[in-house]
N, C-alpha and C positions, 0 to 999 in steps of 0.2 A: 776452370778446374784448378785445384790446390798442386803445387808443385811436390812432387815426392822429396819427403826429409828421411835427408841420409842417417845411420845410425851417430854419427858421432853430433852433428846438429842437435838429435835427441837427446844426448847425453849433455850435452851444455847447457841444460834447463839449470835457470840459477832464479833464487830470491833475490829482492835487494838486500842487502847486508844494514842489520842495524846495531847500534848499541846495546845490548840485552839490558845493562845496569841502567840506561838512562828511561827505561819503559814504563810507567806507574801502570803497575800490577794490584788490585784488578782493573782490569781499562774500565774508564766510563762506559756507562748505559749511553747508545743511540737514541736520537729523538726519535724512530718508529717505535722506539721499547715500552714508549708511555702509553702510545696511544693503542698499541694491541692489550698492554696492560690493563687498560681502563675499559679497553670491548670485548674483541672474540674470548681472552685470555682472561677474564674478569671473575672472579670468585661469580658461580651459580651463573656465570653466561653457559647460554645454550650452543649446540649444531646451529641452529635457527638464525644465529646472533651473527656464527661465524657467514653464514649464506650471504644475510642482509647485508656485513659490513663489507665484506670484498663483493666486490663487483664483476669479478670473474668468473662466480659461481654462477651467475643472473645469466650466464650465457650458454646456449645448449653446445657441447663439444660436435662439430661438426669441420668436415674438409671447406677451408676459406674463412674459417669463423673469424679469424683474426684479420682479414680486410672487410668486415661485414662493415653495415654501417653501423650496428648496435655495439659493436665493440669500441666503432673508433669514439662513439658517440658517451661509453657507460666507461674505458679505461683508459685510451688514452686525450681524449677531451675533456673528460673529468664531468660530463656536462650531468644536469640535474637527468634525475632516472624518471623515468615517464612510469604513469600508473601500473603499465604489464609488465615493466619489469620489477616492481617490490616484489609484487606476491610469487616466489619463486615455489614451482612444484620441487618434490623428493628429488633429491641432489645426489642423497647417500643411500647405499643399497643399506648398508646396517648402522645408521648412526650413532647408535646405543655405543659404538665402539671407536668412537669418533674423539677423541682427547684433545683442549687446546690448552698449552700452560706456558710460561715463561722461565726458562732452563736458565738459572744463574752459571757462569762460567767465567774464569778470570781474564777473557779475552774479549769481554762483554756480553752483560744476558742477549739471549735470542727464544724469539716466540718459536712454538713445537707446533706441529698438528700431525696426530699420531692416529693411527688408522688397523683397526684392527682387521679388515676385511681387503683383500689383497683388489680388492673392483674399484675401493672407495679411496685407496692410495692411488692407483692408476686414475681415479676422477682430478684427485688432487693435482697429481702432474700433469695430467690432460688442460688442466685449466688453471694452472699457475705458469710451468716452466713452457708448456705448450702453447700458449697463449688460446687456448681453448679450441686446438687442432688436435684430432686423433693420430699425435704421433706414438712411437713405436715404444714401448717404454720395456727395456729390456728385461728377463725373466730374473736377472740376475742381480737388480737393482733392489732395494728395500730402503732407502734414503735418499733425501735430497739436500743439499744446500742449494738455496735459492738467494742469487744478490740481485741489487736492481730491477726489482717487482714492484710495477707502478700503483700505487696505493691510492684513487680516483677519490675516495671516500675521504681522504685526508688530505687532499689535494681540493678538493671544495673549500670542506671546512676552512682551510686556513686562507683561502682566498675572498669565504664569504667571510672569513673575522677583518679582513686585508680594508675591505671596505667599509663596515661596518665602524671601523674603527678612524676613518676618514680618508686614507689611501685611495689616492684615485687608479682605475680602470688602464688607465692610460702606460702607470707604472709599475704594475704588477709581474709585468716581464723583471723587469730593473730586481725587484723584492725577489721576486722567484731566484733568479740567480745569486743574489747575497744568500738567502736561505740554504742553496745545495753548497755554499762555498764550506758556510759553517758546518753542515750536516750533512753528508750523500745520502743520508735516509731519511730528509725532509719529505720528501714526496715519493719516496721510493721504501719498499719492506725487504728485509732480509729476514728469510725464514727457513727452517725445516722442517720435509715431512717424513716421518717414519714409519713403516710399517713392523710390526712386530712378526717375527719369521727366523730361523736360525740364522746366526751372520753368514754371507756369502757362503750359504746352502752344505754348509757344514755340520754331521751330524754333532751330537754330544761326544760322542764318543772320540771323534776325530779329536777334540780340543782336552778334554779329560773325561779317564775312565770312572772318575767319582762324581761325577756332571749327571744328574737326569735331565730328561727332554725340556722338563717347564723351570730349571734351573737355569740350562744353557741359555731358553727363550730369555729367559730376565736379564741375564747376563749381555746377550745378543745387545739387547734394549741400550743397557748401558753403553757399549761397544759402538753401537752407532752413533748415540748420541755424542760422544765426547770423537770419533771420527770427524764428524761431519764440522763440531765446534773447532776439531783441530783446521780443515779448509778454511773455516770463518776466518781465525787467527792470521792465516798468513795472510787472509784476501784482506782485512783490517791493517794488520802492522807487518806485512810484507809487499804490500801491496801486489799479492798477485794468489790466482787460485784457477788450476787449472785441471781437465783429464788428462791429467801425467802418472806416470808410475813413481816417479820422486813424488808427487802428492802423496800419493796410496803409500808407498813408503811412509813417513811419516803421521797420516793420519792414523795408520794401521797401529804404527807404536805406540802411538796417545792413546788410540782404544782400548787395545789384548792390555795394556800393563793397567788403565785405569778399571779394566771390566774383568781380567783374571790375574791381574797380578805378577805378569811375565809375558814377555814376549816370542815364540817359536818361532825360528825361520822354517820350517817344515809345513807349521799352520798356515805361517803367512801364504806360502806359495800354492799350495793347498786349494787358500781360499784365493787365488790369482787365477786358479785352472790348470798351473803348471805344474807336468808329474817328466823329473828330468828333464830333459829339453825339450821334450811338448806339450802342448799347451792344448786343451780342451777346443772343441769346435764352440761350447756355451760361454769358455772359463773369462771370467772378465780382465784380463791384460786386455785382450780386446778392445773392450773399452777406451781405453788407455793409451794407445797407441796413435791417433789420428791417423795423420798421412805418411807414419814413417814407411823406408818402403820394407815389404815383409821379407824380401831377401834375408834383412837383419834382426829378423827376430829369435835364432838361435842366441845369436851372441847379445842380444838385449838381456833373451833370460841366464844367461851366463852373467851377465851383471846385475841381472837384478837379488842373485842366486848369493852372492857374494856380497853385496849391499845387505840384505837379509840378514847373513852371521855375522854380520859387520853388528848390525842393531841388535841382535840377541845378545852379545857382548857387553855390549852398552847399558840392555835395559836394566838393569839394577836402579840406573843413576834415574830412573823416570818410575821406580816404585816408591811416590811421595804423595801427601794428599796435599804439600804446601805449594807456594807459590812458586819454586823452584822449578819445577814441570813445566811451564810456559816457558821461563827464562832459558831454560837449556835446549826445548824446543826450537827458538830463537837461534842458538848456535848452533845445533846440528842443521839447519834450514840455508847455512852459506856457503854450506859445499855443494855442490851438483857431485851427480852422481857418478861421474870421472872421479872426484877423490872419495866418495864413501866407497868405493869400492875396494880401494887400498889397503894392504896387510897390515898396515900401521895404523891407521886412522882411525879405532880404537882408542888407541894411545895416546894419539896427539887431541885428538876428541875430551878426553878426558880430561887433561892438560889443563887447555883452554878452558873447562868446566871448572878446573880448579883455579886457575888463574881470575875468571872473571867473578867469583864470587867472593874470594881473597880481596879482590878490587871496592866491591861492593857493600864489604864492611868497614873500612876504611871510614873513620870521620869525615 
């Protein structure tokens, strides 16, 4: 059993701290980037394409599925797929609304699988982040970041090129580990999946009264995606990516400024569940919270309340379409939430934004 974390342990969630100026902006493409590029995600690839090439999908979502033999056998032993399992039956309730594309982002592209039918998003998670277990997949979720999703299909490949090309049997281990040194997504995919749906179940109206329904949705759209690209970010060049509220934090403000152009702390908390100091029985802080104990969930949202007009302040400095948005990213991600909470920090926020870009132009 997890030990209960106290509120202020919560509150000490830190990134590692980087050099924003020394970061090459856009970061490189991963080596998964290619090979989803050149399959599921491939101009005129099919649903069909994406079934065959993950191997996840070849398994029926069932309680144990992930110690079956067929799993250990089709993901993580990478072994050849026996004849029953190519021909996979109907996977998608509506696949016509089934999307695969590769989302450019300055923090490196990442493959999409977008889902128009809220059964076939649940399929997705059931058999990607579930490992093909019916677990629970919250009412409140409409996105994933997914890191460290064992790719069996590229994990052959490169083991039948391993030999093919003289590489003995023997050293393949030895090759395997040079490979993840260079690349954590040699054998592993980083993906997300989206569902299209109002962002955290917020009307139009809630975010703007000139918003119609199928505005908002498109909006939405946006909003997740550069969310979800903001957790990539840090789990790339922070090394770390977590269900934190300093996540959500931060993702939120990449989102609302890249998808409406401003930041609200009213929306933000809004779409957290939190109305004053309580918080929805659905509202997702929930989420977010692990094992702190709930005693301190008053005074969490009392900091996260205060964090929030902290970053409405701020967002001006994150309504840019340039590369400046990652970089200052970067700096607001080294404070925990102990100093974003501060009257000043605003200010000194700023500062450092101006300082490091002063820096930056420098010969």
């Amino acid at each position: 059993m997890s030990e209960v974390q106290t509120l202020d342990d919560y509150l000490s969630r830190r990134f590692e701290p980087v050099d924003p100026v020394s970061i090459e902006i856009p970061v490189p493409p991963q080596r998964h980037v290619e090979w989803w590029r050149a399959g599921p995600a491939a101009p005129g690839a099919t649903v069909e394409d994406l079934v065959s090439e993950v191997a996840q999908f070849r398994i029926d979502v069932a309680e144990g599925a992930s110690k079956s033999a067929k799993y250990r056998r089709l993901v993580l032993a990478a072994g050849p797929p026996a004849r029953e399992d190519v021909a996979a039956g109907p996977v998608f309730t509506s696949p016509e609304t089934v999307d695969v594309w590769i989302h450019e982002h300055d923090a490196g592209p990442l493959p999409v699988v977008r889902c128009g039918d809220r059964r076939d998003f649940e399929r997705c998670f059931h058999a990607l982040a579930g490992r093909c277990e019916p677990v629970e997949v919250p009412v409140a979720v409409h996105a994933l970041y997914l890191a460290g999703l064992p790719n069996p299909t590229r994990t052959r490949a490169l083991h039948n090129a391993w030999l093919a090309n003289g590489g003995l049997e023997s050293d393949w281990p030895i090759e395997m580990r040079r490979l993840k040194t260079e690349d954590r997504t040699t054998f592993h995919d980083q993906v997300v999946l989206v569902h299209d749906a109002p962002y955290a179940g917020l009307d139009a109206s809630d975010v703007d009264p000139d918003y119609s329904s199928d505005e908002w949705i498109e909006r939405s759209r946006i909003l997740r995606l550069e969310h979800e690209c903001t957790h990539h970010a840090t789990d790339r060049l922070l090394g770390s990516y977590r269900l934190h509220v300093l996540d959500e934090l931060l993702a939120d403000l990449m989102g609302f400024t890249k998808a409406t152009g401003r930041f609200e702390a009213a929306v933000f908390l809004a779409g957290l569940g939190i109305h004053g100091r309580d918080v929805t029985p659905d509202g997702r802080l929930w989420t977010y919270i692990g094992d702190m104990d709930r005693a301190g969930i008053g005074d969490l949202v009392d900091v996260t309340t205060r964090i929030a007009a902290n970053l409405e302040t701020i967002a001006p400095l994150f309504i840019t379409d340039d590369r400046r948005r990652l970089r200052r990213l970067l700096v607001l991600a080294s404070d925990g939430m102990d100093r974003l909470q501060d009257a000043d920090w605003p200010d000194r926020f700023s500062t450092r934004i101006e300082a490091d870009e002063k820096r930056r132009m420098r010969p």
